[in-house]
C-alpha positions in Angstrom: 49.2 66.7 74.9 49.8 62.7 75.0 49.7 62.5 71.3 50.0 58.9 71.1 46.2 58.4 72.7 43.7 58.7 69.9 40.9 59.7 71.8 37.3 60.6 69.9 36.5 64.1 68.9 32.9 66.3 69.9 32.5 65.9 74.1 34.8 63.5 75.9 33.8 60.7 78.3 34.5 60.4 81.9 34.5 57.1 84.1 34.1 57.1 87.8 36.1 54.0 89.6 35.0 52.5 92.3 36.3 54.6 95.9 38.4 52.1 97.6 39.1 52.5 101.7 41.5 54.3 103.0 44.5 53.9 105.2 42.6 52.1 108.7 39.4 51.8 107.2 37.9 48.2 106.8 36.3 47.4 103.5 33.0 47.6 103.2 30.2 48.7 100.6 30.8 52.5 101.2 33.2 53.0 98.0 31.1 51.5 95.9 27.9 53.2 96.9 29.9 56.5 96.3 30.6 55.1 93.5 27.5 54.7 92.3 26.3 57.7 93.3 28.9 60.0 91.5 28.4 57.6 88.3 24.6 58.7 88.4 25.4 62.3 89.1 27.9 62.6 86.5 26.3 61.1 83.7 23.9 64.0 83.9 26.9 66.5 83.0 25.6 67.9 79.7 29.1 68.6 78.6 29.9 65.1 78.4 29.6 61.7 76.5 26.8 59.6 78.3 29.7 57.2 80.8 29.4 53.9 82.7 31.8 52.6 84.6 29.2 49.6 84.5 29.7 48.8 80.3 33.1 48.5 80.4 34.1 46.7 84.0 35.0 43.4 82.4 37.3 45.0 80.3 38.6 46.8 82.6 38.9 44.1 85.5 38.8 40.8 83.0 39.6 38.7 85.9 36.7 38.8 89.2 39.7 38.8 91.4 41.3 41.6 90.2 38.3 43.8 90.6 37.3 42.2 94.4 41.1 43.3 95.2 41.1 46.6 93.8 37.7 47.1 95.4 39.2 45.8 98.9 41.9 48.6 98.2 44.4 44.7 98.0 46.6 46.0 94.6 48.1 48.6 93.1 46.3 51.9 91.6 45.1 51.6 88.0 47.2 52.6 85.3 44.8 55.2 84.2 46.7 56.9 80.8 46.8 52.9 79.8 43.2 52.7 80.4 42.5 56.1 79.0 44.2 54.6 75.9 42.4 51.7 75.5 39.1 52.7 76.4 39.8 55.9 74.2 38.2 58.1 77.6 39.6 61.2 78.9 38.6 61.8 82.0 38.9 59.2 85.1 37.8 59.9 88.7 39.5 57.6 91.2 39.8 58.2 95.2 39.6 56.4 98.8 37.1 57.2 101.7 37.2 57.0 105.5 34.0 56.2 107.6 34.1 59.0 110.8 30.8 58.8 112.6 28.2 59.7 110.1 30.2 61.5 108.0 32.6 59.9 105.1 36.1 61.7 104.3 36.7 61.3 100.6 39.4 61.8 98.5 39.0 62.2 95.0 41.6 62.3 92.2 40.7 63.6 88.9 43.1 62.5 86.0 43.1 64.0 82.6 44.6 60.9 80.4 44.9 63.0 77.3 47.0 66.1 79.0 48.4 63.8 81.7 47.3 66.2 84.1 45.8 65.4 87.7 43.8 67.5 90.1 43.2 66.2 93.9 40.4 67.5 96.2 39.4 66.4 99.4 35.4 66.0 100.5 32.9 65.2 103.3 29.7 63.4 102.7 26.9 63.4 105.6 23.8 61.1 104.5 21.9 63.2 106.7 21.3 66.3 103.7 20.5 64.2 101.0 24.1 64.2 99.7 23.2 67.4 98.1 26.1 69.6 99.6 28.8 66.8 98.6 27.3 66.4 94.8 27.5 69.7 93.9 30.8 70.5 95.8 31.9 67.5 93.8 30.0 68.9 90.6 31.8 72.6 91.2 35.4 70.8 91.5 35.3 69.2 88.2 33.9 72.3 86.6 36.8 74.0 88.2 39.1 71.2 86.5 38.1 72.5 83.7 34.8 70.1 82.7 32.6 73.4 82.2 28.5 73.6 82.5 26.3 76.2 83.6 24.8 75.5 86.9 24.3 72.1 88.3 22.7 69.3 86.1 19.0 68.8 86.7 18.9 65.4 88.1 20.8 66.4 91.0 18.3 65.3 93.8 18.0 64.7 97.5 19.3 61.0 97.9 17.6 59.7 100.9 20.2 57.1 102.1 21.8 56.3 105.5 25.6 54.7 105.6 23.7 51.2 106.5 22.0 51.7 103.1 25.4 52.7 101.6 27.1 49.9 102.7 24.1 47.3 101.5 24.2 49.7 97.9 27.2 48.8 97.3 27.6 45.1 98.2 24.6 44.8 96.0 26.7 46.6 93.2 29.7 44.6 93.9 27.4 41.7 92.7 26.3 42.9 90.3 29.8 44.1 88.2 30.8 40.8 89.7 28.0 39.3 87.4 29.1 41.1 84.4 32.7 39.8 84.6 32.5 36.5 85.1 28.7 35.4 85.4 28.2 32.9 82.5 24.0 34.0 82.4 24.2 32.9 86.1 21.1 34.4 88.2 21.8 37.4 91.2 21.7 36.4 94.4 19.3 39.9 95.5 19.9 39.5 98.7 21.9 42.9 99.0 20.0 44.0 96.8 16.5 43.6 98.7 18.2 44.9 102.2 19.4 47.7 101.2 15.5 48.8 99.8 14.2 47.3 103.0 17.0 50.1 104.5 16.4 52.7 103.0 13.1 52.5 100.4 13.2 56.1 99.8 16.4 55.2 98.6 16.7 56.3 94.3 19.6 54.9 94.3 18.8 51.4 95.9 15.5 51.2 94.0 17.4 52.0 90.4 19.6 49.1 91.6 17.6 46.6 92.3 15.6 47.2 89.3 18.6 46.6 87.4 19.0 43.4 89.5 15.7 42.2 88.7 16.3 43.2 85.1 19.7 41.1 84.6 17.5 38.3 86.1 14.9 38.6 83.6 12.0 39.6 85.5 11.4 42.2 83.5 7.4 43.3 84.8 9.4 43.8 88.6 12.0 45.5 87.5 9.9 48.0 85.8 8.0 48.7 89.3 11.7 49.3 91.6 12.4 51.7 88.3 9.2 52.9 88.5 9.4 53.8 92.1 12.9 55.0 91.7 11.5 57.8 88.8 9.0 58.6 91.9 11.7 59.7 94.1 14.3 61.4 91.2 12.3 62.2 87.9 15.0 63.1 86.0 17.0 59.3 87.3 18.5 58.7 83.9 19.2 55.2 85.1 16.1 54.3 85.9 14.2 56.0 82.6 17.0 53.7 80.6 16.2 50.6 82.9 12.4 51.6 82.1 12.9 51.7 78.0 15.5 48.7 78.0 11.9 46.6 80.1 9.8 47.9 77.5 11.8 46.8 74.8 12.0 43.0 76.2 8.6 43.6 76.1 8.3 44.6 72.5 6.4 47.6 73.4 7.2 50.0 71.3 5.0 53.4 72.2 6.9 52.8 76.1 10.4 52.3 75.0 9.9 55.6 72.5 8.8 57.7 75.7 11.6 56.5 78.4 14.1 57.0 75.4 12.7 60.6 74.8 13.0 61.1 78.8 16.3 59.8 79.3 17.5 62.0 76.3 15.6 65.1 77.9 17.5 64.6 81.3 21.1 65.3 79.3 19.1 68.2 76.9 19.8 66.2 74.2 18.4 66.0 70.5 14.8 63.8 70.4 16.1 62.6 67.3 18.7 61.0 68.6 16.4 58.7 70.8 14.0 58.5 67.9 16.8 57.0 65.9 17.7 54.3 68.5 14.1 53.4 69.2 13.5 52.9 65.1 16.8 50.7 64.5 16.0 48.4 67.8 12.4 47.8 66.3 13.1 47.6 62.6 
């Protein structure tokens, strides 16, 4: 054990990076829509701390540049015991994709910052099955790592996205961490955002996103609908049921925000009391 690492007791965290390309591959959106896609998958994982790579990006990446480069697969790998130090999170998933056709060739590095360990795996994701076959051969490889659960976590749903969509997802999200980094209160420029529903508006994933788009904009009565729509096509989206209580709070409406906060809880099995608690300290 890396004794020097004081990482919290109970469940431990993991973060998923963004997939960078891989050796001939251009950059595009792709890494970060795989991203996004594992982050929303794995934050499901009952036998682990709620994770987004999302909250802690500018601390991460304090500099735009840095992340547009890493992104863009332009710099050096992360040093991922540092950041498993400083962000006090145990497990990290990093890896690099190549486009072939319709089908994307991933590889995926898990890294254990407490035990300095590091298990590789290799993957193939084809839009064309929902993405279920490559979430839960991703979901069995990490329970094989050792992050145990029984069966699959319950939001694991048939994402209805083509590599266009992908591509626009993650441009969109490449905006958005953008935003959080360096963005000063600036407004989103949705244009990603609103192509890649217009590509795919079966989408969860794109709808969750642009909801959070509209959200960070503060049109908070739109970004309920896209989250709204996204709970339509994934019930148990825990992004969107937190994008749907975070709306209702802006709105001071405190019977909604109590109900999304008792669903998002329910989609990680976890005690109503909990989300009671939060509800009752952000109204009192």
């Amino acid at each position: 054990m890396n004794s020097c690492i004081d990482f919290e007791t109970g469940k431990d965290k993991l973060i998923v990076m963004p997939f960078r390309p891989g050796p001939g591959q251009g950059a595009d959106g792709i890494g970060l829509g795989v991203h996004f896609f594992l982050g929303n998958l794995i934050c499901l994982h009952p036998g682990l701390l709620e994770c987004w790579f999302g909250w802690r990006v500018k601390k991460i990446f304090p500099h735009p540049d840095r992340l547009t480069a890493y992104c863009r697969g332009q710099n050096p790998s992360m040093d991922i015991l540092g950041l498993g130090a400083g962000e006090k999170v145990r497990f990290w998933i990093e890896g690099r994709y190549c486009c072939a056709g319709e089908a994307v060739s991933i590889e995926v590095v898990l890294h254990d910052a407490r035990d300095s360990l590091i298990s590789r795996s290799g993957f193939t994701l084809e839009p064309e099955g929902g993405l279920l076959g490559f979430g839960r051969a991703v979901f069995d490889w990490i329970r094989d790592c050792g992050i145990t659960c029984d069966g699959y976590p319950g939001g694991l749903w048939p994402e209805k996205i083509s590599l266009n969509g992908l591509d626009h997802l993650g441009e969109a999200l490449g905006v958005l961490y953008l935003n959080y980094v360096d963005g000063a209160g600036a407004f989103l420029d949705l244009a990603h955002f609103e192509k890649a529903v217009s590509t795919c508006p079966d989408s969860y994933l794109c709808q969750d996103l642009l909801g959070w788009g509209l959200y960070k904009n503060g049109h908070h009565g739109r970004a309920a609908e896209a989250f709204t729509e996204a709970v339509v096509l994934n019930p148990d989206g825990m992004g969107a049921l937190a994008g749907l209580m975070w709306c209702a709070l802006a709105e001071k409406d405190l019977e909604k925000t109590l109900h999304y906060a008792l669903e998002k809880g329910r989609c990680r099995g976890e005690d109503p009391k909990k989300a009671r608690a939060f509800v009752v300290n952000k109204f009192s």
